[in-house]
C-alpha positions as CSV (number, residue, x, y, z in Angstrom):
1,X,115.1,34.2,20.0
2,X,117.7,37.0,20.1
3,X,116.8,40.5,21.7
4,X,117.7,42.8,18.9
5,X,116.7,46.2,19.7
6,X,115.5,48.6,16.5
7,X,117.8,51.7,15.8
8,X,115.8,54.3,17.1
9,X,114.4,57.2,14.7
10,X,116.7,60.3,15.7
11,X,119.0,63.0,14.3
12,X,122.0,61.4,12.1
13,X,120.0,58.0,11.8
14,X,120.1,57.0,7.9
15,X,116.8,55.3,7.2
16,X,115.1,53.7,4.3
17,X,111.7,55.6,2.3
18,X,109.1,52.8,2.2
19,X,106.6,55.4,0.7
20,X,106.1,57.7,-2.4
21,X,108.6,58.7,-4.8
22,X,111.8,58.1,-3.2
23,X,110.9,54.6,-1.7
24,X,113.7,52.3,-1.1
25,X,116.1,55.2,-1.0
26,X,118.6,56.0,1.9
27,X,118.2,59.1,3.4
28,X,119.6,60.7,6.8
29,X,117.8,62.5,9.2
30,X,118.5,65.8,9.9
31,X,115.9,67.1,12.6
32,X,112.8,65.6,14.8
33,X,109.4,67.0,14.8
34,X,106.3,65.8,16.1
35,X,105.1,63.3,14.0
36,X,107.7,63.9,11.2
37,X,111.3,63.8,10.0
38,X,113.5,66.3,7.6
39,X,115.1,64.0,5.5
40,X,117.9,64.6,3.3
41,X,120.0,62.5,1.0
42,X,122.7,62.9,-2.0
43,X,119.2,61.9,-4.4
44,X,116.6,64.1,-1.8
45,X,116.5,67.7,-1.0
46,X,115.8,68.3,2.4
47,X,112.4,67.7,2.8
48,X,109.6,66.6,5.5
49,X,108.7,62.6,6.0
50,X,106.3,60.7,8.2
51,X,108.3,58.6,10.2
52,X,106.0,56.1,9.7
53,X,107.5,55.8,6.3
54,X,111.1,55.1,7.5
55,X,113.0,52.5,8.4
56,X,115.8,53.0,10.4
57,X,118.8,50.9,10.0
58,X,122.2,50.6,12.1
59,X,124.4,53.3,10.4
60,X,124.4,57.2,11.9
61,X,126.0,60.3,10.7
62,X,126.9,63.3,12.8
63,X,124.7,65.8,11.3
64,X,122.4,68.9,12.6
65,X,119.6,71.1,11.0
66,X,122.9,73.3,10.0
67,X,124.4,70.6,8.1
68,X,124.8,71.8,4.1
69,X,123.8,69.5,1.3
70,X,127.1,69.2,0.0
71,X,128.6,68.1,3.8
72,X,125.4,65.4,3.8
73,X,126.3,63.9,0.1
74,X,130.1,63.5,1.2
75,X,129.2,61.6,4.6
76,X,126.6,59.8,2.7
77,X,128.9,58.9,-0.1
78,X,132.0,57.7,2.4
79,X,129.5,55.6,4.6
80,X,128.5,53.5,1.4
């Protein structure tokens, strides 16, 4: 079997919502807390997530707690 390492949960990692309202959605992570993540995404307004409700997958965006909603929906968008 092949060693494939999960994408770790950090800032700029897009992720999947399994959970609640926006589940199956893309979202990007914008800062760490203890046992959470603020999520954002063109569909999402910033907003706190267990991170046992994400998924992370292979894609990252270069993005800080200072990064505007508008600047999140354009990298989104371009990244597909």
């Amino acid at each position: 079997l092949e060693d494939k390492k999960m994408p770790a949960l950090e800032v700029g990692r897009i992720c999947v919502k399994t959970r609640g309202r926006n589940a199956g959605k893309k979202a990007v992570i914008v800062e760490m807390q203890k046992n959470f993540a603020v999520i954002e995404a063109p569909n999402i307004k910033r907003k706190r997530c267990n991170i046992s409700h994400l998924i992370p997958l292979e894609e990252k965006l270069d993005v800080s707690k200072s990064t505007s909603h508008e600047e999140i929906v354009k990298l989104m968008k371009k990244e597909g």
